[in-house]
N, C-alpha and C positions, 0 to 999 in steps of 0.2 A: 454526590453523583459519581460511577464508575465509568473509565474507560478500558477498555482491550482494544491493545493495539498491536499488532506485528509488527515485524523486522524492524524492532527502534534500537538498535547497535550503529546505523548508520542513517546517514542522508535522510531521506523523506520522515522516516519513521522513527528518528531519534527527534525530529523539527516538528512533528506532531504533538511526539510527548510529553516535549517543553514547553509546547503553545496550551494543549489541554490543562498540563497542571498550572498554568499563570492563571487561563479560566478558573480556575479552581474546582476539577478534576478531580480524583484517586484515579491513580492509573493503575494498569497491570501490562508490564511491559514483555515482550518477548524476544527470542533471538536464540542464535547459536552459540554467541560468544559470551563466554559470562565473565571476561574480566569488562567487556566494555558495557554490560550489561549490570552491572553493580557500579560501575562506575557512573551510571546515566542514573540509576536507582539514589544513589546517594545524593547526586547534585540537584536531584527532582527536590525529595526530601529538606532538605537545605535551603535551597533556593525562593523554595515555595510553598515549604510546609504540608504537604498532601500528602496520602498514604500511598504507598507504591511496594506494589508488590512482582516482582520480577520473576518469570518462568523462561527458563533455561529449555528450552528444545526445538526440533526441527520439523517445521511444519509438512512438511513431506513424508512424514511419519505419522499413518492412521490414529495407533494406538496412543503415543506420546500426545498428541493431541485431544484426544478421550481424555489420556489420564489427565492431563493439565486441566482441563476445565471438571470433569470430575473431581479433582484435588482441591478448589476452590474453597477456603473458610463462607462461609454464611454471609459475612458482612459484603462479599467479594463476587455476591452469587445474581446479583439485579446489575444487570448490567445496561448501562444507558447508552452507552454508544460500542459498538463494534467497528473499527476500523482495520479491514484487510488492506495492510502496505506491503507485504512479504511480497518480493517479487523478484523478478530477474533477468535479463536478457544474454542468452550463453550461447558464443558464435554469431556470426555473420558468414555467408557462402550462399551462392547458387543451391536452389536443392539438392539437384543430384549429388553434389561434393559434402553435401553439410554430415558433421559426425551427429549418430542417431543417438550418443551419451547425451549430447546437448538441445537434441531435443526432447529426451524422457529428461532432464536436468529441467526445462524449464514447464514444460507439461505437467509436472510433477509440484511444483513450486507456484507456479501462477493458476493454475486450475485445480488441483486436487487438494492444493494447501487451502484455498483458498476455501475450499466447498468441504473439507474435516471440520475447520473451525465453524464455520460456519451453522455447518451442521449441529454441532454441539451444543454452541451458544444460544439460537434461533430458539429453542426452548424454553430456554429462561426468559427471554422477552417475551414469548407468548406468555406463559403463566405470568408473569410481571403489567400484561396487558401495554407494553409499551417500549420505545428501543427505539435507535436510529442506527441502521448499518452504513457505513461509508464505504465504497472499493475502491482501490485506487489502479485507474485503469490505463488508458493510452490512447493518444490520436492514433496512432497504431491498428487501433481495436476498432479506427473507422474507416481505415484505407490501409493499404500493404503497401510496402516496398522493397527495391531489390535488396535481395539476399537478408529479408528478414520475413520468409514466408513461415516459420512455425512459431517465433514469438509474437507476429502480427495475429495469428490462428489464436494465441493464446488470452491475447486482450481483447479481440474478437468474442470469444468465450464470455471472457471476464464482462460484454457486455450483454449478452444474451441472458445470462446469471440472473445481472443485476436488474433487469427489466422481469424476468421471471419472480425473482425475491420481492417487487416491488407492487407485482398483483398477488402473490399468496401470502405475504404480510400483512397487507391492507386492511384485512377485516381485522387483525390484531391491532392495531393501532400503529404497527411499525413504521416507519418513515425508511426509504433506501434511497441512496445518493451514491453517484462516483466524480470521482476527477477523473480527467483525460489530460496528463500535462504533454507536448511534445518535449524538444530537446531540453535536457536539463542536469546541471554539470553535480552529478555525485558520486558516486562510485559505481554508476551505472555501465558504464563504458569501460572501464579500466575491469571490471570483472565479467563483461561480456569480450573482452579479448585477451582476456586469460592473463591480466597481470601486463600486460605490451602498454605503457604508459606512451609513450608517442601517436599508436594507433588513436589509444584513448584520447588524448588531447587534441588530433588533427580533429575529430567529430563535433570540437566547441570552435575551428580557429575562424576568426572572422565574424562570433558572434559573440552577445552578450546572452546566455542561454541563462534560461530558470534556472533557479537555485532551490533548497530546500523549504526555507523559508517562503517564498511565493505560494509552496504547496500546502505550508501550515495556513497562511494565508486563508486560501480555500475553504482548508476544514474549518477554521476559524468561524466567516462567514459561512456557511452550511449549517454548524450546531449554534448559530445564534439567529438564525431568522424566529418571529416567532411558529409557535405551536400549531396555526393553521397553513403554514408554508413548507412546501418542501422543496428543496433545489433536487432536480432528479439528476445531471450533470453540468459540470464548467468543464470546459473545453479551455484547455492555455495552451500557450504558444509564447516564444519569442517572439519580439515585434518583427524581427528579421527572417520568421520562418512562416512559410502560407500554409503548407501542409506536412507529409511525414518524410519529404524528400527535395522540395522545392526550397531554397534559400538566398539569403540577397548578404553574400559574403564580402567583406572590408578588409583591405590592407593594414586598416587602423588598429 
């Protein structure tokens, strides 16, 4: 069995790709960075013996994404699970202040990356008669909050998609799921304020927020229910957070 999976150089998506290959997976990993991407490639290999195959590009890129899944060897071409993890949150601001780099950054990344690959792949499971897509979305995409109105726009999106994908699949045999995780400590923060590591760490202080592994978690449970079930979403949360702005913080 094959997986394709984005943005696994880090957090979510490098905790995926280690949970599917233990399943015993072949994976096809993706990303921008290719030393941490050969380096996630090799320890897959090793660790757990699965084939793994690593593609190097930016999913924000129509064609690089054509070619990628065009470039696919034959053995690489059924693909059983698709998991869109590529994502990103760039900026925090009121609208009228927010820089508009950082909203085509994440509009570009969370919607358009999301809907290339997808595009591409959706094929192969129809002719394959079969597939599970996973997106990985955001409580975000159920409610908005200050000064996150075009990232929240964009998981918003990410669930319209997924509800769409999930009746025009249907007669193919496809099964589609997402996660919604709220806060959760990965490199999510620290690259939505641009490298400011203190901003980044005030965003956890006082909780014990999800990790990556909670969210392979997820997937985990998802591609193992059986064959007549489908989990359409899991919704997570710290225990300490009710919604995408409400929190019950500790000195502790």
């Amino acid at each position: 069995m094959n997986a394709f999976i984005t943005g696994t150089t880090a957090g979510f998506g490098k905790a995926i790709a280690l949970r599917l290959a233990k399943l015993g997976y072949n994976v096809i990993i993706t990303g921008r960075r290719k030393e941490r991407l050969d380096s996630l490639a090799e320890t897959l290999r090793n660790e757990f013996s699965v084939k793994v195959l690593p593609l190097c590009f930016d999913i924000r890129d129509k064609e690089a994404c054509r070619q990628a899944v065009e470039s696919l060897p034959a053995e690489w071409q059924k693909i059983d699970i698709l998991v869109n993890n590529a994502g990103l949150a760039s900026g925090s601001a009121p609208f009228n202040e927010f820089d508009i780099e950082d909203w085509d950054k994440m509009v570009d990344t969370n919607v358009k990356g999301l809907l290339y690959i997808s595009r591409y792949i959706t094929p192969l499971m129809v002719a394959a008669k079969s597939g599970h897509i996973i997106n990985l979305s955001s409580i975000a995409g159920r409610e908005v909050y200050p000064s996150g109105n075009v990232y929240c726009a964009t998981k918003h999106a990410v669930n319209a998609i997924t509800q769409g994908m999930r009746i025009d699949m249907l007669k193919h045999n496809i099964k589609v799921s997402s996660i919604s995780p709220g806060a959760a400590e990965t490199e999510f923060s620290l690259v939505r304020f641009h490298g400011d590591q203190t901003k980044a760490d005030a965003v956890y202080q006082g909780l014990t927020p999800l990790n990556a592994e909670d969210i392979a978690d997820a997937v985990e449970y998802i591609v193992t229910r059986p064959a007549h079930v489908n989990i359409n979403d899991i919704f997570i949360t710290p225990a300490r957070q009710a919604n995408t702005y409400v929190y019950n913080r500790t000195d502790e």
